[in-house]
C-alpha positions in Angstrom: 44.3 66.9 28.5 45.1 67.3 31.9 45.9 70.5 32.1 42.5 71.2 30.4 40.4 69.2 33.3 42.4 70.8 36.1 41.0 74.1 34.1 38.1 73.4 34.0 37.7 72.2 37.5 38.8 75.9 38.6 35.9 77.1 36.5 33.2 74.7 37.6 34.6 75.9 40.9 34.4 79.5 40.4 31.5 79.2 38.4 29.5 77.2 40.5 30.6 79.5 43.8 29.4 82.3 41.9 25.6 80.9 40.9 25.5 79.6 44.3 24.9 76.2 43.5 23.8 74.1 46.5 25.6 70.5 47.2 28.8 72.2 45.7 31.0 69.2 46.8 29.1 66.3 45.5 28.4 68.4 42.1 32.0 68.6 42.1 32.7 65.0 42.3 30.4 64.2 39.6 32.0 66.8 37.6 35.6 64.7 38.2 34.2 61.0 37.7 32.8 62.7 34.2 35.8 63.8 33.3 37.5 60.7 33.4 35.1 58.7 30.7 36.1 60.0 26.9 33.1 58.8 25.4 29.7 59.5 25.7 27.5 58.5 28.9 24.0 58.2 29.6 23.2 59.2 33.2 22.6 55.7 34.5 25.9 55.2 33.2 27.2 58.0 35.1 25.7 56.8 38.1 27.1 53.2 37.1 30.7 54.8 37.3 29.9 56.7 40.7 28.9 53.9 42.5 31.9 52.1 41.2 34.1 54.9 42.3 32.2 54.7 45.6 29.3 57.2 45.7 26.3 56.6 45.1 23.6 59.7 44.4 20.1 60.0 43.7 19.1 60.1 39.8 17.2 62.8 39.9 20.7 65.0 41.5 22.7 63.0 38.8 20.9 64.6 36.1 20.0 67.8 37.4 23.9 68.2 38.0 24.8 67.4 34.2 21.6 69.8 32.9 24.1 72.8 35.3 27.4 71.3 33.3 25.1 71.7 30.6 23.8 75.0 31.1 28.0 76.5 32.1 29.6 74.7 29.1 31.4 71.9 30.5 29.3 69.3 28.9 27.2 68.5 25.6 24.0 67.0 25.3 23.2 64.8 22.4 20.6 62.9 21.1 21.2 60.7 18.4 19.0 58.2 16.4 17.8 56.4 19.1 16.6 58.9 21.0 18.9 58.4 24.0 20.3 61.3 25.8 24.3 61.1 26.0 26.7 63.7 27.3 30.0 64.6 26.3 32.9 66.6 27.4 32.4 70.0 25.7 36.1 71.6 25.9 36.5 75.6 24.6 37.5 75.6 21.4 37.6 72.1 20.5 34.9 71.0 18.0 33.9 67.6 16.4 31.4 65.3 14.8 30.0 62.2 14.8 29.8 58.7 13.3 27.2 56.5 14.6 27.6 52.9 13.6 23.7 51.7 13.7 24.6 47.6 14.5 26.7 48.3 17.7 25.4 51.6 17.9 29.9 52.8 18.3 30.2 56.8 18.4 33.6 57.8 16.7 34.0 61.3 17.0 36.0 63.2 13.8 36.9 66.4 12.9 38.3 67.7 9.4 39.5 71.5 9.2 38.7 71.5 5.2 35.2 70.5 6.1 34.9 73.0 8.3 36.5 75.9 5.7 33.9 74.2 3.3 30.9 74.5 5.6 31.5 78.4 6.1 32.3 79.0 2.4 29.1 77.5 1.4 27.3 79.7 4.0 28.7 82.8 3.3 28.1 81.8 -0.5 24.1 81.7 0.5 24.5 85.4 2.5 24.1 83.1 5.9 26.0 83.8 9.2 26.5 80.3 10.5 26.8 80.2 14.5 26.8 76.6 15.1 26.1 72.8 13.3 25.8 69.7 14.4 26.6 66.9 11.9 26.2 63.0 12.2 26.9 60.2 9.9 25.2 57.4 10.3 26.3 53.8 9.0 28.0 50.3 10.1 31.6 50.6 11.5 34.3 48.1 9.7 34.1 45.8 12.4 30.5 45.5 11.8 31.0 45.2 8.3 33.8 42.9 8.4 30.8 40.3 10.2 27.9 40.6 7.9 27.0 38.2 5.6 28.0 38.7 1.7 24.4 38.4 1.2 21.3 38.9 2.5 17.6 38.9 1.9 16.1 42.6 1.4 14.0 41.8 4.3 16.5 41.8 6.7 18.9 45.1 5.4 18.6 48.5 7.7 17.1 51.4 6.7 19.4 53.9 4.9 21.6 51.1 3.3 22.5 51.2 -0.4 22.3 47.8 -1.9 22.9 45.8 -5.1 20.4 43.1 -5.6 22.0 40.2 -6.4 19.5 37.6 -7.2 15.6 36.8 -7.0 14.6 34.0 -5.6 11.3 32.0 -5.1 8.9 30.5 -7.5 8.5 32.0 -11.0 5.5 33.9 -10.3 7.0 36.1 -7.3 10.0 36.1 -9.5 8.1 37.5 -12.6 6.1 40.1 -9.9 9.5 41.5 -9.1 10.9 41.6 -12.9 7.8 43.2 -13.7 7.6 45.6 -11.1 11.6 46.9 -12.4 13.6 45.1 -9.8 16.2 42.9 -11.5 19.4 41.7 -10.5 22.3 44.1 -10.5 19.7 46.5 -9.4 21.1 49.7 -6.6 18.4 50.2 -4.0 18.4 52.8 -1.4 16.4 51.3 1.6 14.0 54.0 2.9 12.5 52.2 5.4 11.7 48.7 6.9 9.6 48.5 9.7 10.0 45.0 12.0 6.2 44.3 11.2 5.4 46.2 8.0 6.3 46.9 4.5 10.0 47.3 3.3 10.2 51.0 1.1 13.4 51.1 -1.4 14.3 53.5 -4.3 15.4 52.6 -7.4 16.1 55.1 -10.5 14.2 57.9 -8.7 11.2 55.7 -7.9 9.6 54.5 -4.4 8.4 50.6 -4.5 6.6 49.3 -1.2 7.0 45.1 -0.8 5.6 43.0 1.3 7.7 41.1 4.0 7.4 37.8 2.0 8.1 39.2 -1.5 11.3 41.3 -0.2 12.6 37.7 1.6 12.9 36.5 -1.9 15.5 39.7 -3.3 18.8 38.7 -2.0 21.2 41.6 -2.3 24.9 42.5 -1.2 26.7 45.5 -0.2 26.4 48.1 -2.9 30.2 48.4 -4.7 30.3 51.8 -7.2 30.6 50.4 -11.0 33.3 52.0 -13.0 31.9 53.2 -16.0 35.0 54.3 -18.4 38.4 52.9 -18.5 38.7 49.6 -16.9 35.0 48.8 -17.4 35.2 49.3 -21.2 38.1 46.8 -21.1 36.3 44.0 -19.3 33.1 44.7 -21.4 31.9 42.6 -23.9 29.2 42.7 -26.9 25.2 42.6 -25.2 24.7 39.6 -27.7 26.9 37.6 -25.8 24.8 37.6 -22.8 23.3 34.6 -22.1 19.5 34.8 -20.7 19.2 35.5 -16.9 22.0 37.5 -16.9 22.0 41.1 -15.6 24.9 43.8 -17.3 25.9 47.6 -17.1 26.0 49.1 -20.6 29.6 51.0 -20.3 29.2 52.1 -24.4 26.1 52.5 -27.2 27.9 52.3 -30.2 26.5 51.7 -34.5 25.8 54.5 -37.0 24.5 57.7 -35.7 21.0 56.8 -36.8 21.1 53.5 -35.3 23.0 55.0 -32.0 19.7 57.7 -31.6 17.2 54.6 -31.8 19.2 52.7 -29.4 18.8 55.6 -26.9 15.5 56.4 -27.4 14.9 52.6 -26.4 16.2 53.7 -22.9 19.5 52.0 -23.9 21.8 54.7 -22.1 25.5 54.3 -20.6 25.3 53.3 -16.8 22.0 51.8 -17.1 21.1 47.5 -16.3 20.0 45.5 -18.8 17.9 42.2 -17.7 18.1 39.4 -20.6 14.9 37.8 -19.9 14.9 35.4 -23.1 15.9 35.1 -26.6 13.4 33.8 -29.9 13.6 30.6 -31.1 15.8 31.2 -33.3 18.2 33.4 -31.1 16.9 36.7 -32.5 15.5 39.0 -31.7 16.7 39.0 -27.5 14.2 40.1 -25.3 15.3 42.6 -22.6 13.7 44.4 -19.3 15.2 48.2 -19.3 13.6 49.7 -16.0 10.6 47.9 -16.1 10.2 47.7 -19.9 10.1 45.7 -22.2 12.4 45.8 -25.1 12.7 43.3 -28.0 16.4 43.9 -30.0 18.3 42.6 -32.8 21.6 40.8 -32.8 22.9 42.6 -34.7 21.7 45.8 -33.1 22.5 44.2 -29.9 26.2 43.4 -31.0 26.9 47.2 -30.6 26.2 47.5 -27.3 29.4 47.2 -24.9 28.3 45.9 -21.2 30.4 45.0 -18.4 29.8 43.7 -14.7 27.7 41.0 -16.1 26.5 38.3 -14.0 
């Protein structure tokens, strides 16, 4: 890496000579305080560093010196979810990405040859000549992670999570609003947005649903965790008639005589799919069940053929 500065500091000198650059010497010392950081600055914070180092320049030379390290390669302008412009060391030949952790807003820069290979085999696939890409993944770093609570109320996840809602709370009739409207727990939500002082947006099975601030503080949810639905899940499964009322499952197998199996399907009663046991008759039969929103009244004996696991 050294080797590469000292480089590059004969470029920006040759460069710079060449363009006739005014204030060649301090531009030159800005250019070797920036290539000391390795991660991205903002340019307070490589004024920050300059005074430090002893040197204190104007902001508006500060930045008009990193839009000319822009402008001859030596440094990378990005602008990431937050809007605020950072700058990296852009070294020849040496590409990466980035993962933006949105809590403590860390940058961890990657790079994976196979994605790359991938990337150009999928755009010479589509008949396009790729020149450049940018990619950024955005989520919360393990340290992050590591410090969040197992649960939280809906109200208070981040945009772009995927979430498994894990009980609703409240009084029966915000509780029945939520049932009704297809949110049940054991539930995966994609958060689409939530605004500090406005409605929360999730998906669910391909649909949008828009709650208040109040009704989403009562949908507790966790930190969504894929379901395997084959092998070990068909082990740990168990008959739907089990189930006791309240209880959320995953149906991992729809089983009976083919007539009976085609019934069962047409109810919405598909592999991979939540089943809400809101009640059962008197008498224990038939159970009552929500399905994505519906309604569905079932036998015992119908439900007996039914495998679900991940019930709780």
């Amino acid at each position: 890496m050294t080797k590469i500065h000292s480089q590059e500091k004969e470029q920006f000198k040759e460069l710079f000579a060449h363009a006739d650059v005014d204030n060649f010497e301090d531009r030159y010392h800005i250019l070797e305080v920036f290539l000391q950081a390795e991660d991205h600055l903002t340019a307070a914070d490589l004024a920050q560093r300059l005074e430090d180092s002893g040197h204190r320049y104007d902001h508006d030379f500060i930045e008009d010196t990193l839009q000319l390290m822009c402008r001859f390669g030596f440094a990378q302008k990005n602008r990431f979810d937050n809007g605020q412009v950072r700058y990296e060391h852009r070294h020849l030949g040496d590409h990466h990405d980035h993962m933006i952790c949105i809590k403590c807003r860390k940058i961890i820069e990657f790079s994976n040859a196979q994605l790359e290979t991938l990337q150009l085999q999928i755009a010479s696939e589509q008949g396009f000549h790729m020149l450049q890409h940018r990619m950024e993944l955005y989520g919360i770093c393990d340290q992050c992670f590591g410090k969040r609570m197992g649960r939280l109320p809906l109200v208070a996840a981040r945009q772009g999570e995927r979430l498994t809602i894990d009980e609703i709370s409240g009084g029966s009739n915000a509780r029945m609003r939520l049932i009704t409207m297809g949110l049940r727990p054991g539930d995966v939500l994609d958060v689409i947005t939530n605004l500090s002082d406005g409605q929360i947006v999730v998906a669910l099975d391909g649909k949008r649903y828009a709650l208040g601030r109040g009704l989403a503080s009562k949908v507790l949810v966790k930190p969504y965790t894929a379901i395997p639905l084959a092998g070990d899940a068909e082990t740990a499964s168990l008959p739907m008639s089990k189930m006791k009322e309240g209880q959320v499952g995953c149906i991992v197998k729809v089983g009976g005589d083919s007539l009976l199996r085609r019934r069962l399907l047409e109810m919405g009663l598909l592999k991979g799919v939540d089943v809400y046991v809101e009640k059962y008759a008197p008498l224990k039969d038939p159970i009552e069940l929500i399905v994505k929103g519906y309604h569905v009244s079932l036998r015992v004996e119908e439900a007996d053929h039914i495998l679900v696991a991940n019930v709780r």
